[in-house]
Structures are given as C-alpha cells and as structure tokens.
C-alpha positions as CSV (number, residue, x, y, z in Angstrom):
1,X,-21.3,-85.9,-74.9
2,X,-18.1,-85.1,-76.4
3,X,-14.7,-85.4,-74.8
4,X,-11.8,-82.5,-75.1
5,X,-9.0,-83.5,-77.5
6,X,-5.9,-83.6,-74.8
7,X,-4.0,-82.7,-77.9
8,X,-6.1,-79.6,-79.2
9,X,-4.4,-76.3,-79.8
10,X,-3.8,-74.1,-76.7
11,X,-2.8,-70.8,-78.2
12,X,-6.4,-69.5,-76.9
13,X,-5.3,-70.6,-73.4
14,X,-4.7,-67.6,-70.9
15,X,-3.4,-68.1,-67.5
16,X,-5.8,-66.2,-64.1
17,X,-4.3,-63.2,-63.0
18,X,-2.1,-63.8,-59.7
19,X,-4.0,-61.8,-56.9
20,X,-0.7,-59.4,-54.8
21,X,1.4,-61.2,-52.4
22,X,0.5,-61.2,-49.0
23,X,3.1,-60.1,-46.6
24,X,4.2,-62.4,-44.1
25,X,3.9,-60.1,-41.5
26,X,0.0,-59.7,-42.3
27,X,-0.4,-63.1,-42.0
28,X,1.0,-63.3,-38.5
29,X,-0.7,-60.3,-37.3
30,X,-4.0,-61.9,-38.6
31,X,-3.3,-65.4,-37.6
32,X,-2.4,-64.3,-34.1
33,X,-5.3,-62.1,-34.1
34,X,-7.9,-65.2,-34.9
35,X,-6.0,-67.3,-32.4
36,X,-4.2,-69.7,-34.6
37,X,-1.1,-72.0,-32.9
38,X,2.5,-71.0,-34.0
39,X,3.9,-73.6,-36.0
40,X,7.2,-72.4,-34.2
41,X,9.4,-75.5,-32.4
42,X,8.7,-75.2,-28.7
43,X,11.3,-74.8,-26.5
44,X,11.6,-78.0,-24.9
45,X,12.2,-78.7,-20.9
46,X,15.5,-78.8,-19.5
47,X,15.2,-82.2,-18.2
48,X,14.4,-84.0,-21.5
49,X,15.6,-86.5,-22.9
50,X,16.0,-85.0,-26.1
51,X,18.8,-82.5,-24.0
52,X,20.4,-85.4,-22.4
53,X,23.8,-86.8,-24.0
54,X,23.5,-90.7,-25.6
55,X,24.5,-93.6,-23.6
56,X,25.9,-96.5,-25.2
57,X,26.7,-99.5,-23.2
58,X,27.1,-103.4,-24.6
59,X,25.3,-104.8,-21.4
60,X,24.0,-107.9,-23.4
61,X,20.6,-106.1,-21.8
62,X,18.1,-106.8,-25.0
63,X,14.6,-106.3,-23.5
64,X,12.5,-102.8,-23.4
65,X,10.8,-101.7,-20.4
66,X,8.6,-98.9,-21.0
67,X,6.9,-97.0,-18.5
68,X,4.7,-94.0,-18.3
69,X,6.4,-91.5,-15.7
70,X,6.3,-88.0,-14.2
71,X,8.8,-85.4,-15.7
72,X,10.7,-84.8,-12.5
73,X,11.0,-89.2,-12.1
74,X,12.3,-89.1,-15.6
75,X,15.0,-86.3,-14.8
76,X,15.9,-88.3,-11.6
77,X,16.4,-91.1,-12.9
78,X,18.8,-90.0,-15.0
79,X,20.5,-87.5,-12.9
80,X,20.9,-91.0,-10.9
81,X,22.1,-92.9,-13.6
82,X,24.6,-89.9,-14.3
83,X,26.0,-89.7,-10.6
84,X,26.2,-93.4,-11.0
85,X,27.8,-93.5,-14.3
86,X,25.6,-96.6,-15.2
87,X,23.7,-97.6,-17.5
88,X,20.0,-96.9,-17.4
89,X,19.3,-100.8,-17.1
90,X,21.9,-101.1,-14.3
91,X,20.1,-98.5,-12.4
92,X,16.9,-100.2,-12.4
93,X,18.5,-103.3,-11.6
94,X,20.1,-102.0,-8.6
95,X,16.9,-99.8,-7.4
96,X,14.7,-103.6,-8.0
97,X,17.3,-104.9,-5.6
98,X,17.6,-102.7,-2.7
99,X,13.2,-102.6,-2.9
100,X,13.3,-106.1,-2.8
101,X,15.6,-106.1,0.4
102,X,13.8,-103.3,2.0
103,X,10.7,-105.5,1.7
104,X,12.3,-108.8,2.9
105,X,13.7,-107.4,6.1
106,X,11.6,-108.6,9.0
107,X,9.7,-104.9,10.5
C-alpha cells in the first residue's frame, strides 16, 4: 500500500461547489415547523436572583448553607432580607432564633 506524498503537487486540486445559502428565515420557519427549541435566552422570573442587586457585607460569616427552595420562599427571603436591610446570613440567624423561642415557650 502506498502512502500520498503530503508534499505532491496540488495544481490538479479543485475545491466542491458551495451548495446556495440558506436563508435564515427558512431555517426558523422549518425548525419551528419540526418542533425544534429556540436557542433564544428565556426571559427569566422577576423574583430571581439573577434580577436582584449584590449584597456585600464583611460579617466574618465564612460557611455556605445551601438549600433547595420554592421560587416564592426564595423571593421572600429576600424581600425580607431587603425590608430588613441585612444580610442574607443575618436573616437566617434571626429567623433560627425566634423558631427556637417559639419552640421553647411552654404551650
């Protein structure tokens, strides 16, 4: 078996025909009609997180908690920690405490 020279001539060489363009509109009509998802950014919820301004704080607070919540317990926690004006770590701190003396106080 003989191998090709990588160095051979390539006047012979032709390049493939390009096939026409598609137009773009085409393609979404097509890909809408087949049922493919948009690619598009979806608009995201007004609640997130991602909406929300930063907080910075130095709390000397250096430990995660994370928790898997509902939407509407993640938007009131930090509508909370907005009417507040605390830090998300302070809120939790303070919610912990008034649990722990709702539980303590004799029924």
């Amino acid at each position: 078996m003989t191998r090709a020279n990588p160095f051979d001539d390539l006047s012979d060489f032709t390049a493939k025909t390009q096939a026409k363009p598609v137009e773009p509109q085409q393609i979404e009509r097509i890909a809408a009609e087949l049922g493919f998802p948009s690619r598009q950014p979806v608009a995201t919820l007004p609640h997130s997180r991602v909406t929300q301004t930063r907080r910075r704080y130095t709390t000397g607070r250096n430990q995660q908690l994370n928790i898997k919540a509902t939407a509407e317990t993640v938007a009131q926690f930090y509508r909370l920690a907005d009417q507040q004006g605390v830090p998300l770590g302070e809120l939790l701190d303070q919610a912990l405490q008034a649990l722990e003396k709702s539980i303590q106080k004799p029924v």
